[in-house]
C-alpha positions in Angstrom: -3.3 177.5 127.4 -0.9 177.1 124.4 -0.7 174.5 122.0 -0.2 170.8 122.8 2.8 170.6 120.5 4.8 173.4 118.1 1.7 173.8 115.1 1.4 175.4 111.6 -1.6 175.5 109.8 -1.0 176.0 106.3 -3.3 176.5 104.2 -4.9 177.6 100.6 -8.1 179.2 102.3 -8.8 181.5 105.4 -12.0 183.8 104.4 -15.3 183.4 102.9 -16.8 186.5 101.0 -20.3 187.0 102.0 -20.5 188.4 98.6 -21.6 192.2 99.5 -18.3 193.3 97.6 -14.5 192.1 98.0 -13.6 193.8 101.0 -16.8 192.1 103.1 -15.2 188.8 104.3 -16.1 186.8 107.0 -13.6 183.8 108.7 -13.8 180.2 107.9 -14.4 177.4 109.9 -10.4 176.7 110.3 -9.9 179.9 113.0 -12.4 177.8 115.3 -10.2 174.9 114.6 -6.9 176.8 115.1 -8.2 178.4 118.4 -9.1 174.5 119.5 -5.3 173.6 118.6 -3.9 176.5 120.9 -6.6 175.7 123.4 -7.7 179.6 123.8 -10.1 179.0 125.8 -13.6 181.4 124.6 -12.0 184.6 123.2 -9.1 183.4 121.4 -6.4 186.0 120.5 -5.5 186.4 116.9 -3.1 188.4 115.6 -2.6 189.4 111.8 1.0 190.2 110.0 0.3 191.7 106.2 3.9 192.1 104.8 3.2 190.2 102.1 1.7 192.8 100.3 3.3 195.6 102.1 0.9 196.2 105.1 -2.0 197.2 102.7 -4.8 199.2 104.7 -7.3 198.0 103.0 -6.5 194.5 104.2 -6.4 195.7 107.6 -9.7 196.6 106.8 -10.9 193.6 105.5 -9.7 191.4 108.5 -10.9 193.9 111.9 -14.8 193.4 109.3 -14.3 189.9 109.5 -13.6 189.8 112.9 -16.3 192.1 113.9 -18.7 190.9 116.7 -17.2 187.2 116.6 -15.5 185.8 119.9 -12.4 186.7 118.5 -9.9 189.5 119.4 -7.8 190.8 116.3 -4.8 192.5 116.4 -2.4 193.1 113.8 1.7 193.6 113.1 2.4 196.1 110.5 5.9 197.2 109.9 5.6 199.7 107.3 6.7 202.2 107.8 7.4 201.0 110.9 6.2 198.8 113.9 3.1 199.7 115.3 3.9 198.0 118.5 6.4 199.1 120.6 7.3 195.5 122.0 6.8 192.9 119.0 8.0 190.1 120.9 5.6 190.6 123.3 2.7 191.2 121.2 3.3 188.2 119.4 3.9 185.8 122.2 1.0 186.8 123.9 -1.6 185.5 120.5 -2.8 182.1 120.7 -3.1 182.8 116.8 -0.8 184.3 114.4 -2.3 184.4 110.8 -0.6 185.2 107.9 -1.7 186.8 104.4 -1.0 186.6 101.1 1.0 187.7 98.5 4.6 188.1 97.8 6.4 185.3 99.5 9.8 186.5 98.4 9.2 190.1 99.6 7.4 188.5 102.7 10.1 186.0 104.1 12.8 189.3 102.9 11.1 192.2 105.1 10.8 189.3 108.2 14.9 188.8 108.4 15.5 192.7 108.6 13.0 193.0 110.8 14.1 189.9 113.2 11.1 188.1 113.0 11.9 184.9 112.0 13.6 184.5 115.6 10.5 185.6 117.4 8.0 183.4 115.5 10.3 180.7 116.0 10.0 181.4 119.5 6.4 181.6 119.2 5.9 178.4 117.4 7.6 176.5 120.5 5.8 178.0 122.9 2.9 176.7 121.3 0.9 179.6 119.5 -0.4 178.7 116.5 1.1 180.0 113.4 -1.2 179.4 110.2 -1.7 181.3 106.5 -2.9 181.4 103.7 -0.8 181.4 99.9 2.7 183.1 100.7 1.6 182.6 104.2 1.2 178.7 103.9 4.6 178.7 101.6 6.9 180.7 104.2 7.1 177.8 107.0 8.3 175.4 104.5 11.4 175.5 102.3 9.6 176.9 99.5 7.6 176.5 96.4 5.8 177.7 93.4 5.3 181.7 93.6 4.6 184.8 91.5 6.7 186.9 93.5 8.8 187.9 90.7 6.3 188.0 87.9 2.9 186.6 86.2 5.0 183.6 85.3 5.3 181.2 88.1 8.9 180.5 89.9 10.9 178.6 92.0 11.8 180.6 95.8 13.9 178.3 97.9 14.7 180.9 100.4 11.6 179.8 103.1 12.1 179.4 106.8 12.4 176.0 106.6 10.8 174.4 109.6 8.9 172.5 107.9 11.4 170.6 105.9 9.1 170.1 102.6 8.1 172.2 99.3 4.6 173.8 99.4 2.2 174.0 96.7 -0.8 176.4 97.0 -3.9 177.0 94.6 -3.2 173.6 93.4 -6.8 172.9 91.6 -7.2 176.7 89.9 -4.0 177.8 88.9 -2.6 176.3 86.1 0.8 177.1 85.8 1.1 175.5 90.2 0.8 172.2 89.8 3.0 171.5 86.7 5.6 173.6 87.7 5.6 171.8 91.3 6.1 168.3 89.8 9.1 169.8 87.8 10.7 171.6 91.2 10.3 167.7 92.9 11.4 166.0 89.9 14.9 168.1 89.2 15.4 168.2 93.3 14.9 172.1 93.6 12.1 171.0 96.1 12.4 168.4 98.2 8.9 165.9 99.0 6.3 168.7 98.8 2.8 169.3 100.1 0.0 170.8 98.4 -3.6 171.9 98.7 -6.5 172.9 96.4 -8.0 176.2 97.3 -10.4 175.2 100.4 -7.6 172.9 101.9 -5.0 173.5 104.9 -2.5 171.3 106.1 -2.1 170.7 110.0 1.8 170.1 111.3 2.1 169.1 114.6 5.7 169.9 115.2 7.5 168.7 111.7 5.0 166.0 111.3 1.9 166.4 108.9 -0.8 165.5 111.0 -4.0 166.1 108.5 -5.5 168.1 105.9 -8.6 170.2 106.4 -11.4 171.5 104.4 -14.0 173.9 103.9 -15.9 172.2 101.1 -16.7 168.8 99.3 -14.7 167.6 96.7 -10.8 169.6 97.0 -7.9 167.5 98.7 -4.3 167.9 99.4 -1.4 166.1 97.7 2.2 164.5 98.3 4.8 164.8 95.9 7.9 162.3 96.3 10.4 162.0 93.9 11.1 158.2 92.8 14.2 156.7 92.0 13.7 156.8 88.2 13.4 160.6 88.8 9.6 160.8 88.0 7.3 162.0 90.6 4.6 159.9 92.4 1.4 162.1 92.9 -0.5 161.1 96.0 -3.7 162.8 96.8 -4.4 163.2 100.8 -8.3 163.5 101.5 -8.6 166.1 103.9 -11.1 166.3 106.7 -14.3 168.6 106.0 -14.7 170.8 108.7 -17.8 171.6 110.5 -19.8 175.0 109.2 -19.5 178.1 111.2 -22.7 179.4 111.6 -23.9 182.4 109.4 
């Protein structure tokens, strides 16, 4: 069964390294919660799109490992140098999760509109898959945010989907140049209210609405940034909800 309601998970987490070398990842708890929001049912359907960094194999790689011998069933979208998938519409409305990687949000949300997508996620979104990500995947639902598309020094992009009618900040607690840079984008009106999580958090929308923030470990949080009439910005922290273990 689909979703209850139109969701996005974003998020500033996803993977766990079981620390046997950076390409040996295992998923977090939040796939077991994003397979209870779509309702899968016991071998939920997940389906991976990469373009933020260009359909890298290696990540590819990385995601069928983590997968590997769990109830899930991976797929993946890759569009370089072209679709794997004969049907993409298809493919994608047939996931009960779409998860998104990160990277370039810029070149991300760019490659999507020549490629259609945008349309057919839209689609997906209302029909009640569950789209989530993590970084420029959290960031490309929303109007923007913070990225390094363009360079090591952090910059406004304004040119997100938009469905979710707020900024986004990701890596909130261990970047330094994300959350200063946020206030400033709230506080000169380049960003509307904004969301943002500390790496470990995710953010659960239930159609437009924010429903909750989630967690993979003690002591991170998500935040709202508002704009007051003075111009400054109120900071207001959101404690998320610490999600259960998955086991080992």
């Amino acid at each position: 069964m689909p979703a209850s309601e139109p969701t996005i998970v974003a998020t500033s987490m996803g993977f766990f390294s079981r620390h046997r070398g950076p390409w040996d990842a295992r998923p977090s708890q939040l796939f077991d919660l994003m397979a209870e929001l779509a309702q899968a049912g016991d071998a939920p359907r997940v389906c991976y799109l990469n373009q933020a960094v260009g359909d890298q194999p290696t990540s590819f790689t990385v995601f069928y490992g983590a997968f590997a011998g769990t109830r899930f069933r991976p797929s993946h979208l890759a569009l370089y140098p072209m679709p794997n998938v004969e049907d993409i519409r298809a493919h994608l409305l047939a996931q009960d999760i779409i998860w998104v990687g990160g990277g370039s949000v810029a070149n991300l949300c760019a490659v999507w509109r020549v490629h259609g997508l945008p349309d057919i996620l839209h689609e997906c979104w209302q029909a009640g898959v569950v789209l989530g990500g993590v970084s420029a995947g959290s960031i490309c639902w929303h109007l923007g945010g913070a990225t390094d598309s363009y360079g090591p020094t952090l910059r406004p992009f304004t040119d997100g989907l938009g469905w979710l009618p707020y900024g986004n900040g990701v890596h909130y607690d261990s970047e330094d140049q994300r959350r200063p840079l946020m206030h400033r984008l709230v506080a000169d009106g380049t960003l509307p209210t904004s969301h943002c999580t500390d790496d470990g958090v995710g953010l659960i929308y239930r159609g437009t609405r924010l429903a909750e923030a989630v967690a993979d470990r003690e002591g991170v949080a998500a935040y709202e940034l508002a704009r007051a009439e003075d111009g400054t910005v109120r900071e207001t922290r959101i404690e998320p909800r610490l999600l259960p273990a998955r086991p080992a």
